[in-house]
C-alpha positions in Angstrom: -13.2 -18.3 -52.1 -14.9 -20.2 -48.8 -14.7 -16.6 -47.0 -15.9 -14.7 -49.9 -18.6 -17.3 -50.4 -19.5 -17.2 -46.6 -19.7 -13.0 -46.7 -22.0 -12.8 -49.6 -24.8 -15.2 -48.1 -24.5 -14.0 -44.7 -25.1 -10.7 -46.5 -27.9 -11.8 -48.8 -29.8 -11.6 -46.4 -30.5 -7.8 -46.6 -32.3 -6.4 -49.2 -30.9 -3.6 -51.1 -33.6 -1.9 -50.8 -33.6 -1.6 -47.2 -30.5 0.9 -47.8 -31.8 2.5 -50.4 -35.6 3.2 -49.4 -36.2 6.6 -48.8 -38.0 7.5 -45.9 -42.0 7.5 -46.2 -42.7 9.7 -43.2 -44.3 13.1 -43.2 -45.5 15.7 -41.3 -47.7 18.5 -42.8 -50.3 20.1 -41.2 -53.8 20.4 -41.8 -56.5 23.3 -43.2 -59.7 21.0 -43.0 -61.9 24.0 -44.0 -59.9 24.7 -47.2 -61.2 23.0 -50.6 -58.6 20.3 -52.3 -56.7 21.1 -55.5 -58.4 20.7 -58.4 -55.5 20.1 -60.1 -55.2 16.3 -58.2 -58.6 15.4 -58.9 -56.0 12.9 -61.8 -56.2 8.9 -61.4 -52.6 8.6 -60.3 -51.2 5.3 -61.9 -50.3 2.8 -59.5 -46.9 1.5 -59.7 -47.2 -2.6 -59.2 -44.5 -4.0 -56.8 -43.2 -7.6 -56.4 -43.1 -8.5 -60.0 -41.6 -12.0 -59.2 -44.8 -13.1 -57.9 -46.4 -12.1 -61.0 -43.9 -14.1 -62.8 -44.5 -17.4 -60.5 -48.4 -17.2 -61.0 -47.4 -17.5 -64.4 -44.9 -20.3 -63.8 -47.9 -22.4 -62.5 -50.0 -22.6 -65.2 -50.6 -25.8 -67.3 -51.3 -26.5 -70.4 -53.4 -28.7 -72.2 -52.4 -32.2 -73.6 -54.3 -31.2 -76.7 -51.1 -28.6 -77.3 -48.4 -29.9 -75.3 -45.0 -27.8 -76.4 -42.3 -30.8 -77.8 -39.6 -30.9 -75.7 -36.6 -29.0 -76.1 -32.8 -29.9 -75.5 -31.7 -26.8 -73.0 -28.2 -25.7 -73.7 -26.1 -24.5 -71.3 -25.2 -20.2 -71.9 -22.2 -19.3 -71.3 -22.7 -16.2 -68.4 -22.8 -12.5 -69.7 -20.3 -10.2 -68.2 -22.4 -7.5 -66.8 -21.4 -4.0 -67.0 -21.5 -2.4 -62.7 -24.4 -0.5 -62.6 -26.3 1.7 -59.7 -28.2 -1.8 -58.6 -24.6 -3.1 -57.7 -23.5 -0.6 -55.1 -24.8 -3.5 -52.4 -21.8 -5.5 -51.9 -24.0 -8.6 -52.4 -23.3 -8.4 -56.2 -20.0 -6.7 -56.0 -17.6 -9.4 -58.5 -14.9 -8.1 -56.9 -13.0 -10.8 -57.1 -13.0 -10.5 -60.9 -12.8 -7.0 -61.2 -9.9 -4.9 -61.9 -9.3 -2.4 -58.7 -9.4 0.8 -60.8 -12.3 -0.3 -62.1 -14.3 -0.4 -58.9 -12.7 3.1 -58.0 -14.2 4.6 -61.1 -17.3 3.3 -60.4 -17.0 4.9 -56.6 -16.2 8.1 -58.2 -19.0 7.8 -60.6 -21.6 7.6 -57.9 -19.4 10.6 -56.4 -20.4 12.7 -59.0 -23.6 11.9 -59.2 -23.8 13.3 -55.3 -24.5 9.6 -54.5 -22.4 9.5 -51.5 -24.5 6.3 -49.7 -24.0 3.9 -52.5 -20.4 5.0 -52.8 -19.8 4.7 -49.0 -21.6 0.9 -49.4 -18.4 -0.3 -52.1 -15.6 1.6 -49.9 -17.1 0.0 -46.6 -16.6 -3.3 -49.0 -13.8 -2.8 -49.9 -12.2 -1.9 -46.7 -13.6 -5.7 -45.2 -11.6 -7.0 -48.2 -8.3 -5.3 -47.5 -8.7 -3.7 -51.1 -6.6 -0.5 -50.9 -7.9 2.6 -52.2 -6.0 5.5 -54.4 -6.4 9.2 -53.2 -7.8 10.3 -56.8 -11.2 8.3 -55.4 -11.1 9.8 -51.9 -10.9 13.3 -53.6 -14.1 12.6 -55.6 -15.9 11.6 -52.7 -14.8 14.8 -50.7 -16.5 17.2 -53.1 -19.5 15.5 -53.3 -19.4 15.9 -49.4 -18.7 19.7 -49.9 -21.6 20.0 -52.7 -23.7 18.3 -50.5 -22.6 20.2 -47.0 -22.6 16.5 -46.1 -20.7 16.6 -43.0 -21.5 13.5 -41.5 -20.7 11.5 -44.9 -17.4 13.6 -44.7 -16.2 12.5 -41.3 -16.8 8.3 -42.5 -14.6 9.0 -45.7 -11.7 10.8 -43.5 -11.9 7.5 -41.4 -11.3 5.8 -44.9 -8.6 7.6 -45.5 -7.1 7.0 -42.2 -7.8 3.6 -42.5 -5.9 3.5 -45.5 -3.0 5.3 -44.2 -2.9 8.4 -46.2 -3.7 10.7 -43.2 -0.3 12.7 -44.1 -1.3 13.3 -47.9 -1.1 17.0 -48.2 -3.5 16.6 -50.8 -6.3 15.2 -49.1 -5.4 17.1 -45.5 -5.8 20.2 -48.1 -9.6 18.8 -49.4 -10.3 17.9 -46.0 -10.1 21.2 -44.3 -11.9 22.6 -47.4 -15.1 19.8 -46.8 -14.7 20.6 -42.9 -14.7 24.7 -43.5 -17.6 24.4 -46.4 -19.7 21.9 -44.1 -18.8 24.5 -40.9 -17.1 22.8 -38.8 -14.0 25.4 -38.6 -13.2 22.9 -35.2 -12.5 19.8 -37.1 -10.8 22.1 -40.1 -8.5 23.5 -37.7 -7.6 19.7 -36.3 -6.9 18.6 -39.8 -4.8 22.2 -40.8 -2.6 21.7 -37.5 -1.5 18.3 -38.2 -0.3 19.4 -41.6 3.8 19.2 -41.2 4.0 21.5 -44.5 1.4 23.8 -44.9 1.3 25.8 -48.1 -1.1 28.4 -49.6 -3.9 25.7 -50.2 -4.6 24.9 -47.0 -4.5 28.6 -45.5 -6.7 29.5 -48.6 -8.9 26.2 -47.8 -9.2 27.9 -44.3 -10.1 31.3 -44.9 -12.7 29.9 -47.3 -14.4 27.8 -44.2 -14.7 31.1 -42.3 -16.0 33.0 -45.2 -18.5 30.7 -45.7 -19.5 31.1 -41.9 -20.3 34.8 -42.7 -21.7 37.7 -40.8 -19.0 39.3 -38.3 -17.2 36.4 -38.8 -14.8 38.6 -41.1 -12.1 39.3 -37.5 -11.3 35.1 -38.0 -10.4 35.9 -41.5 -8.4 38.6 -40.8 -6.7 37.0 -38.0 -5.8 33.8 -40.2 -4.9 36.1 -42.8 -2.7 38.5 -40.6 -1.1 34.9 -40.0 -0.3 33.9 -43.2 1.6 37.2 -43.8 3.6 36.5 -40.5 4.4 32.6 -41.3 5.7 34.1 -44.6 3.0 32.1 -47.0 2.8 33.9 -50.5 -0.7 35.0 -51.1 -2.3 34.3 -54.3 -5.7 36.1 -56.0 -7.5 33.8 -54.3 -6.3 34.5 -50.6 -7.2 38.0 -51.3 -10.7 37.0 -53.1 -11.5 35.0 -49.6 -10.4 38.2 -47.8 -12.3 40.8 -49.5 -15.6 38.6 -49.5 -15.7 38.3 -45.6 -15.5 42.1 -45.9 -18.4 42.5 -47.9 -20.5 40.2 -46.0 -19.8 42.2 -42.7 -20.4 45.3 -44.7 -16.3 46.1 -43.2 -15.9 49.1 -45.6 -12.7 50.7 -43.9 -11.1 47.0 -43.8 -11.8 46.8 -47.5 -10.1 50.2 -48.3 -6.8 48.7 -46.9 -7.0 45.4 -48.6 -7.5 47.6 -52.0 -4.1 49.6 -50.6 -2.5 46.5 -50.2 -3.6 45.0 -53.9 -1.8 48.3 -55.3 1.3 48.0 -53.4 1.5 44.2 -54.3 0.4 45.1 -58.0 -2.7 42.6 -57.8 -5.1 45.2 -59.1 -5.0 43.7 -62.7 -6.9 40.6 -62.0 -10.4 40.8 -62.6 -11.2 38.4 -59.9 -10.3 40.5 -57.6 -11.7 43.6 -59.2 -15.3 41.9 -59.2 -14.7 40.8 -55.4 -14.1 44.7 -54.4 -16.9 45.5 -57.1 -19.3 43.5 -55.0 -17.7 44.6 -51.4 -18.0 48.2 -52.3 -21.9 47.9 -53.4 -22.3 45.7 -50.7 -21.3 48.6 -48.2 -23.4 51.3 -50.1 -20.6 53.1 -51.2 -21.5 52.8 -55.4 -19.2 55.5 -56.3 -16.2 53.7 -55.4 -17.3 50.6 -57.0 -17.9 52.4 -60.3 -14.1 53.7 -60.1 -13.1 49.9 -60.2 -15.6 49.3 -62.5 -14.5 52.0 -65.1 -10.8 50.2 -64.9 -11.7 47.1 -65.9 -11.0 47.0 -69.5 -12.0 43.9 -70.6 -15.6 43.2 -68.7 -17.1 39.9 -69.2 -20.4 38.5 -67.7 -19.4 38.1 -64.0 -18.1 41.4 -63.7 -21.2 43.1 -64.6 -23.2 40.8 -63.3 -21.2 42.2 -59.7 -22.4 45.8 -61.0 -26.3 44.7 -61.8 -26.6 42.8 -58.5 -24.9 45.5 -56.5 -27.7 48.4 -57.5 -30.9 45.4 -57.2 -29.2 45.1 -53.4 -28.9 49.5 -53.3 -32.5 49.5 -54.8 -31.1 51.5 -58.0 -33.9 49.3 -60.1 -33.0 51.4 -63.3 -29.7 51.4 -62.9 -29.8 47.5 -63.0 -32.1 47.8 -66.3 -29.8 50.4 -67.7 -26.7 48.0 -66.9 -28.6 45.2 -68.5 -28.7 47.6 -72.0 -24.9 48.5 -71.8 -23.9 44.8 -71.5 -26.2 44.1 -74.4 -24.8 46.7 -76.5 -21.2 45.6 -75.7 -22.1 42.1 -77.1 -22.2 40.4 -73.7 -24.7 37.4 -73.4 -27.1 37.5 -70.3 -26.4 34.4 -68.5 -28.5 32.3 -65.8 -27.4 34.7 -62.8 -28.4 38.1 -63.9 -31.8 36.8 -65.3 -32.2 35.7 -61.6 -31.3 39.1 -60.6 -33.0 41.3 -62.8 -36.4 39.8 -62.5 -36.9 41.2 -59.0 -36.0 44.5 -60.0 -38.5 44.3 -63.0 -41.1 43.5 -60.2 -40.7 45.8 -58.4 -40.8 48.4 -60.8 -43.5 46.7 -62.7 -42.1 46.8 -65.6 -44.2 44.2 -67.1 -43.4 44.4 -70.8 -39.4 44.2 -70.2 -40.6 41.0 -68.0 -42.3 39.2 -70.8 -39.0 40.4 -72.8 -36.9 38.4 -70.1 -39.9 35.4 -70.5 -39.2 35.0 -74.2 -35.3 35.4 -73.7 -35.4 32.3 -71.3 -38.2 30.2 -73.4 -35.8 30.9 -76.4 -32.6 29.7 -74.1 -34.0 26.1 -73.7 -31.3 25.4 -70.8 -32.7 28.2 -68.8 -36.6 27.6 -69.3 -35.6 23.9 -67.4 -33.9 25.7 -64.3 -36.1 26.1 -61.3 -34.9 29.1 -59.5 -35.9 31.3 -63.0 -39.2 29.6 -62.8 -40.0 31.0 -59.3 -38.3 34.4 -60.6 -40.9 34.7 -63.4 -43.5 33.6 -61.2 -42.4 36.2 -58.3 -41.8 39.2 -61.5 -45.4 38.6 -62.8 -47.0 38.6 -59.8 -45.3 41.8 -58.4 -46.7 42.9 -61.9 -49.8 42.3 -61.0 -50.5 40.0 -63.6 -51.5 36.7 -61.5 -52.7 35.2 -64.8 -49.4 35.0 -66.3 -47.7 33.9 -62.9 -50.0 30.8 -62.8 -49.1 29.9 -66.4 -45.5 30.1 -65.9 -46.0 28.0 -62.8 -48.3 25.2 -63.9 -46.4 25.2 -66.9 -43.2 24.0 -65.2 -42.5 20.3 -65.7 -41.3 20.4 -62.0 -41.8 22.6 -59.1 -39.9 23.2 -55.8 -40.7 24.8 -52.4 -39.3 27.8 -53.6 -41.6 28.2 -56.8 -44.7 27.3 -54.4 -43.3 30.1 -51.9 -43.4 32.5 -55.0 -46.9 31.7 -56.0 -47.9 32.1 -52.4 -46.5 35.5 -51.8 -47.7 36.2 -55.6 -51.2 35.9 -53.7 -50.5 37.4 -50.8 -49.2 40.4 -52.6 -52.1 40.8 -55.4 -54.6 40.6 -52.2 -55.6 37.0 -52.8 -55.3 35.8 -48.8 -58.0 32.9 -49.5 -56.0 31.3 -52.0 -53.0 32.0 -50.6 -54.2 29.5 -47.0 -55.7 27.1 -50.3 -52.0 27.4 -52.1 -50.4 25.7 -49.1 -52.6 23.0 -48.7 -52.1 22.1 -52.6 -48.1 22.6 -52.3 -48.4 19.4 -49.4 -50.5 17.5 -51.5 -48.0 17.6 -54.4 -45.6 16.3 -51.7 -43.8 19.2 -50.9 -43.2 20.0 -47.3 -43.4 24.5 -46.5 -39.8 25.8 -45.1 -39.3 28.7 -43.2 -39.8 31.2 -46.0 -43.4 29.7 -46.9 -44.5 29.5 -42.9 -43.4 33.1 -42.2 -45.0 34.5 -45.9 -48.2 32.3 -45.0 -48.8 33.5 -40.8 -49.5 37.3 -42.0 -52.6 35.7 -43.8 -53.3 33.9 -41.2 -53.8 37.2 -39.2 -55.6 39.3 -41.8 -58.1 36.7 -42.2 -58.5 36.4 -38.4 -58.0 32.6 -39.3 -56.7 31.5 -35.7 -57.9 27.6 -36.1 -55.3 27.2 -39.2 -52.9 29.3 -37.8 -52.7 27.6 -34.6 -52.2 24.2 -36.9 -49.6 26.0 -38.6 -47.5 27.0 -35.4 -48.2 23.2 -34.7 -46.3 22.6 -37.6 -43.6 25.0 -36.6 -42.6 23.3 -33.2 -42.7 19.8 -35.3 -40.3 21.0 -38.0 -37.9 22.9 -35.2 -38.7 25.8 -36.9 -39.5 27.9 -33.8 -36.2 29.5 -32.6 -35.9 31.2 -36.2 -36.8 34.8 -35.0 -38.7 35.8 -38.4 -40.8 33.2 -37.9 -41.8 33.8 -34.1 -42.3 37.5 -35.0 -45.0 36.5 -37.6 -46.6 34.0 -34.9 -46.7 36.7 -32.3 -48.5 39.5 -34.7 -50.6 36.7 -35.9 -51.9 35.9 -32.2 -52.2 39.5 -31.9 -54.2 40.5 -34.4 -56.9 37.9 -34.0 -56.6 40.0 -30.4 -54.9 37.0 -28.2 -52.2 38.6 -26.5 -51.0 35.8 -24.4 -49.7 33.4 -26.9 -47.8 36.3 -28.6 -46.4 36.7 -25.5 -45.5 33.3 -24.5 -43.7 32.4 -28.1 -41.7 35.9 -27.4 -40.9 34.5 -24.1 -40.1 30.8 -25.1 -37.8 32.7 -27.7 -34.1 32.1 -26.9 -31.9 34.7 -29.4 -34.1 37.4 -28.8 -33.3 40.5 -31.3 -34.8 44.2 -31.6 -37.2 43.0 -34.4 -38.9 40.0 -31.7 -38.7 43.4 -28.7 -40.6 45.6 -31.8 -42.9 42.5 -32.5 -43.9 42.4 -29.0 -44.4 46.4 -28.3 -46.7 46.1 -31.9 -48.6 43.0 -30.7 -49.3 45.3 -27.0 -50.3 48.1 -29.0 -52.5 46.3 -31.6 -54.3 44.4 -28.7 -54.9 47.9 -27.5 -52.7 47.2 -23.9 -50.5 50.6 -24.7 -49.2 50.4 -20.9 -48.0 47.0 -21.4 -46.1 48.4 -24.3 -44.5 50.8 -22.6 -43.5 47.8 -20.0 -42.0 46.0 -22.9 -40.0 49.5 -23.7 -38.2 49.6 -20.1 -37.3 45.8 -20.5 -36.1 46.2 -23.7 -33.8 49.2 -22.6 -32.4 47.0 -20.2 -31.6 44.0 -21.8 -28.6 44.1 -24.4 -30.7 45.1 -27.2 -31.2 49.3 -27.8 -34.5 50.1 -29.6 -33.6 51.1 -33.4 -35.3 53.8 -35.3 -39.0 51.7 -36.2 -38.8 50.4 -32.3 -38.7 54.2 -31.1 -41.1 55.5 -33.4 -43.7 53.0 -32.5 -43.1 54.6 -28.6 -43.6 57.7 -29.7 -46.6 56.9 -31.2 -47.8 55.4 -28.0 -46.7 58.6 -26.2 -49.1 60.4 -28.6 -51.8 58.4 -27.7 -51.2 58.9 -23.9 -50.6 62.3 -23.9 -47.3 61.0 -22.2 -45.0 64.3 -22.8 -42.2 63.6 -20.5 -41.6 60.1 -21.7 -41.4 61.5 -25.3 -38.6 64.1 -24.4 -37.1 61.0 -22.9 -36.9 59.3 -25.8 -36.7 62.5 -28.2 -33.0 62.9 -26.1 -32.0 59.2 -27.3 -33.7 60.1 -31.1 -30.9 62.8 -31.2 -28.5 60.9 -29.0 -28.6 58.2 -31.8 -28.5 60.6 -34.9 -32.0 59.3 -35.7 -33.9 62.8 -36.4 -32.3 62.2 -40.1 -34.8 59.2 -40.5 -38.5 61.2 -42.1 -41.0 58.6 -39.9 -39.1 59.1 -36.9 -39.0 63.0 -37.2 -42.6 63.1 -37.9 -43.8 61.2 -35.1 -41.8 63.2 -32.8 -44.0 66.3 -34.2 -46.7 64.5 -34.0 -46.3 63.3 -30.6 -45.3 67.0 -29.3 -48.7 68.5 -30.5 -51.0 65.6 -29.2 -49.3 66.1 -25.7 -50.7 70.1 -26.2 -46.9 71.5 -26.8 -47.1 73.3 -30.1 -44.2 75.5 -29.8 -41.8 72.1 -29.1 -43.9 70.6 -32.6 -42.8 73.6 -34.0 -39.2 73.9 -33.4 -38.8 70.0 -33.7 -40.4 70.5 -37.1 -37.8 73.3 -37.9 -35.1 70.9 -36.5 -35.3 68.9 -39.3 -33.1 68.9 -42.4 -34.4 67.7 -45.0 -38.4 67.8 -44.5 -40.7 66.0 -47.1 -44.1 65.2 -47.4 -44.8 63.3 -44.1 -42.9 65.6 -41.7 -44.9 68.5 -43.3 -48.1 66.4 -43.0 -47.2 66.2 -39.2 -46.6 69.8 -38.5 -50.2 70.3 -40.0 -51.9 67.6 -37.7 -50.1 68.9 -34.6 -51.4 72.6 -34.8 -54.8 70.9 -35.7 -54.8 69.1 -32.4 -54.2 72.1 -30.6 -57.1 73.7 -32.3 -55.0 76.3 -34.2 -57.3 75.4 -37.6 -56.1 79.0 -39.7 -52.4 78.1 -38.5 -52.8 75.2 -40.3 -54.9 75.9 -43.5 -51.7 78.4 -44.1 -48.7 75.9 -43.4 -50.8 73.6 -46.1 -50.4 76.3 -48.2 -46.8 77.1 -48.0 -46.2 73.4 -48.1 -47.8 73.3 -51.8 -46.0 77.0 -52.6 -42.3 75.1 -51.4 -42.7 72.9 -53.8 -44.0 69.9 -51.7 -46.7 67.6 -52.7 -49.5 66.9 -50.3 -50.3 62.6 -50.1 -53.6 61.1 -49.7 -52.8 61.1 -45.5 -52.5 64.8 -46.2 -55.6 65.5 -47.5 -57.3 63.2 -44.9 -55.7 65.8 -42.1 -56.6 68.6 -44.1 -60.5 67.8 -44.9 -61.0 66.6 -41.0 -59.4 69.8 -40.5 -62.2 71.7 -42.2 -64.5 69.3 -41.0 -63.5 70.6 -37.1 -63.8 73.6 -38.2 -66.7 74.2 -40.4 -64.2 75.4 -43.5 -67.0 74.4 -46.2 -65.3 76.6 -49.2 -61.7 75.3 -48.0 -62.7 72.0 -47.7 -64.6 72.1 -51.4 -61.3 73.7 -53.0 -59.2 71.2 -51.4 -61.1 68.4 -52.5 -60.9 69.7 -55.9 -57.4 70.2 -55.6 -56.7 66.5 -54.4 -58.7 65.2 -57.6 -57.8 67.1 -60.2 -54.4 68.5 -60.0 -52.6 65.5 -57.7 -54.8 62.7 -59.2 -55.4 61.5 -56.2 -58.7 59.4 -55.7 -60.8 60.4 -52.8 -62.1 57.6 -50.3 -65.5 57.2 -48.7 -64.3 59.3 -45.5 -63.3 62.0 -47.7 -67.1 62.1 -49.2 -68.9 62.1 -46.2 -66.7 65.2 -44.5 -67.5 66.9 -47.9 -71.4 66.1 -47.6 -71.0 66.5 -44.1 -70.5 70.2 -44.2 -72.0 71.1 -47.4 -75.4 69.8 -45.6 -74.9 71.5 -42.6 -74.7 74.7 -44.0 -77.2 74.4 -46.0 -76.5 73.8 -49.7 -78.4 70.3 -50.1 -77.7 70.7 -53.6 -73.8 70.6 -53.8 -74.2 68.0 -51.1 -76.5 65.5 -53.9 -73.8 65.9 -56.4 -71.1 64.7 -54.7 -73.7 62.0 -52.8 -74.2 60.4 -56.6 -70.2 60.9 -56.8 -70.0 58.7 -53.6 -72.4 56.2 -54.8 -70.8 55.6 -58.7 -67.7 55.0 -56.4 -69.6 52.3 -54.1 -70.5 50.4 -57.4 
């Protein structure tokens, strides 16, 4: 009793709260020349601390003799067993002399499950300085709250618990230990763990596979290899050592792998377990192959919600929009409920086919499902459907209609803005999120710097990329790219250049960047500079990369560096690809070589609006104004419809070469029969003409048509 006595007042000292207290730092950048949120002009009630003192000013004062209170005989009460609660976790008020061990472990796994893994940790480190044993069942508890939490750290101080309590050779916990060390991603530490196992049965293979799954990317060759082991040790797989398998597969997109892992599910007579059906459901959509997964699909007989939700999310991630809708019909008619995972995936896809009615059909589904109306992530889907609608009205409602709000939900509102052309109150959106306390992550920074650049706002975009190096956020390559276009287009090439530079895991998308911010900046010999480094570092220019060179080679008039890169084009199959194909036209005819524009245009397999609209513009540069007037033509008689970029070539076509009755008759054409609406340009070449030869008349009519379209 002296020792316990001794240890509680030597640990009175510390207040609970200084365990507890959340830290009140913050860092959040600035926009000074935004306005404040209107929404926070609210008197915010101020909660009153240090009550006790409250409570002693009260203490102190006296009361008249007049009404003196009689005095009172004070009976001792006898004390009142308090039940542990969350203020207890500080050993300072821990009975645990009078406690019954098994009751302080459920307590421990209570705060467990709440994923309340410091006030847990506070009672075990108490209960270790007391000798008090403790039971595996409470260790396991606190393992998956490290897992939920990816709380490595946290997971390392209970494995030195359970050391410390000698159960380092439970097979039970060695098993949830290389499952907390795979899911947190230390495959290291998991492999330490997995090799001092003296028996080591399916669980902990299946624990380890699930660690490099988790990893994924090309990390599927370390599954494959632990798996490949497994066979040879002589382990019997279960569904789930195939499910871990199959999923590394579809994260590397390993489609050949996968077709023998089905072989081997047929020969081992697996294929009757819809788990694994939905994994190679999900791996085959996941590779782009949506024949195959329909085959498996069509076997299952009994489908419930997670198998078609595989099927709905697998044609959102092929972009087959009304597939997924038509999906999301079947499953209704078969008497399958819609649960909180395919909401989440079909509102994209009703975005971005702006579907807008079926969305407020989804809306009333989830107000009428009160569990779902509460869940965040279908907030910020609503808000991110309505707003891909167009209908910012109904996004704002949904989103300062939510009780609470996330990053993500203020992300969605942001690119809702962004989107819907709102670029001011997109900057004002951001400014608003930190002042409800909610710091931007890398999605919000990287949706936010493109406005940045539009609006030429270089003061709060350099307070942004302030913010960037703060947070660490400045190796994440999405977000550099944005910095460096940003830079570029409010025309300072330099710091684009110096963030690519500072960039450590360079990719083709940062090289592209870099080549776009050369060229927007209008250095297109520095580009081509960027072009010959890129070559010769690891990275090899993909198809947007080599179209943006031939586009400079077009502007240069640079013909042998375009058959240069023309011979990797083919090299690389990319002539398949329509924008590369048509810039290699286009490039042939601005450097004066119709007949190479001409066969390259031939060259192509399947040709389509753009390629066509290229072929026109190169025998335009070369002057040859008839050649192209008639390949116009045939385009339309083939079938093909001209775009608004066709037109545009055509009418400065006719403009070049004073075509007044073509270009009248195409103009017509565009209007009327392809409902296309002419711009300003398109006016003036039409006016342009018409008054140069003469008919004033015809030119005043389309004048008032140009002015009804200023107003």
């Amino acid at each position: 009793m002296d020792a316990l006595t001794s240890c509680q007042s030597s640990l009175s000292i510390l207040p609970l709260e200084s365990y507890f207290k959340p830290s009140l730092t913050s860092h959040y950048f600035h926009l000074n020349s935004l306005p404040s949120n209107p929404l926070r002009n609210v008197n915010q009630p101020k909660i009153k601390l240090f009550k006790s003192k409250a409570l002693s000013i009260s203490s102190r004062v006296t009361l008249s003799p007049q009404k003196r209170p009689r005095p009172t005989k004070k009976y001792k009460e006898a004390p009142k067993q308090r039940k542990f609660s969350e203020k207890d976790a500080f050993p300072n008020s821990l009975p645990i002399q009078h406690k019954n061990p098994h009751v302080v472990y459920r307590d421990i796994q209570n705060f467990a499950n709440q994923n309340k893994l410091k006030e847990a940790l506070t009672i075990l480190d108490y209960l270790d300085h007391r000798g008090v044993p403790v039971n595996p069942t409470t260790f396991s508890c606190l393992i998956a709250a490290c897992v939920r939490q990816k709380a490595l750290k946290e997971g390392k101080l209970v494995h030195t618990h359970i050391r410390i309590n000698g159960l380092e050779r439970n097979e039970f916990l060695q098993t949830k230990l290389v499952h907390m060390y795979s899911a947190c991603g230390s495959i290291e530490n998991a492999n330490k763990v997995f090799d001092e196992m003296p028996a080591r049965g399916v669980y902990p293979w299946n624990a380890l596979l699930r660690g490099n799954v988790v990893l994924g990317g090309r990390n599927y060759k370390e599954v494959l290899g632990i798996f490949s082991e497994m066979r040879e040790v002589g382990v019997e797989l279960n569904v789930y050592s195939f499910s871990c398998l199959i999923k590394s597969f579809a994260g590397a997109s390993a489609l050949y792998q996968g077709l023998k892992t089905q072989g081997l599910l047929i020969k081992n007579g697996l294929m009757s377990s819809n788990i694994l059906r939905t994994s190679l459901i999900d791996m085959y959509l996941k590779c782009g192959k949506v024949k195959l997964a329909l085959r498996v699909f069509e076997e299952v007989e009994e489908r419930d919600v997670v198998v078609w939700g595989a099927m709905i999310a697998g044609f959102a991630h092929n972009r087959l929009q009304r597939e997924a809708l038509d999906y999301v019909r079947w499953m209704r008619e078969e008497g399958v409920e819609v649960n909180s995972v395919i909401v989440t995936s079909i509102l994209p896809v009703i975005g971005e086919v702006g579907a807008r009615r079926l969305g407020q059909e989804v809306h009333a589904y989830v107000i009428k499902t009160k569990e779902y109306s509460k869940q965040l992530f279908i907030q910020s889907g609503l808000v991110d459907m309505y707003c891909k609608c167009g209908d910012m009205v109904s996004g704002r409602k949904v989103f300062y209609g939510s009780k609470e709000r996330n990053a993500i939900s203020w992300t969605a509102l942001i690119s809702g803005y962004v989107s819907n052309g709102r670029l001011e109150q997109a900057l004002r959106a951001i400014m608003w999120m930190q002042e409800e306390g909610f710091r931007p992550d890398v999605v919000t920074v990287a949706t936010i710097l493109p406005v940045c650049g539009e609006l030429r706002a270089l003061k709060q975009g350099k307070e942004i990329h302030s913010y960037i190096v703060k947070n660490g956020f400045s190796p994440n390559v999405s977000v550099a790219t944005s910095l460096m276009m940003m830079y570029s287009k409010s025309g300072i090439l330099e710091y684009s250049s110096r963030v690519f530079n500072t960039l450590e895991n360079k990719n083709v998308i940062s090289w592209t960047a870099m080549i776009d911010s050369c060229i927007q900046c209008g250095y297109i010999y520095e580009a081509l500079g960027v072009f010959r480094s890129m070559q010769l570092s690891k990275h090899r220019p993909d198809s947007v990369a080599t179209a943006r060179m031939l586009r400079v080679c077009s502007e240069l008039g640079a013909l042998k560096l375009g058959r240069e890169i023309h011979g990797q084009v083919l090299k690389r199959d990319f002539q398949s690809i329509p924008f590369v194909s048509a810039e290699i036209v286009k490039m042939y005819g601005c450097c004066q070589s119709t007949d190479n524009a001409k066969l390259a245009f031939e060259a192509i397999p399947v040709k389509g609006s753009i390629t066509w609209t290229a072929i026109i513009d190169a025998y335009k540069c070369n002057g040859r104004h008839q050649e192209a007037i008639n390949l116009f033509k045939k385009m339309m008689s083939d079938g093909f419809s001209p775009n608004h970029y066709t037109f545009q070539v055509v009418l400065c076509l006719c403009e070049e070469a004073g075509f007044v009755d073509e270009a009248c008759q195409f103009f017509t054409l565009m209007t009327r029969r392809y409902k296309i609406e002419a711009s300003e340009e398109n006016y003036s070449i039409i006016i342009g003409l018409l008054s140069r030869s003469g008919r004033g008349k015809e030119a005043k009519k389309y004048i008032k048509l140009k002015a009804t379209l200023a107003g």
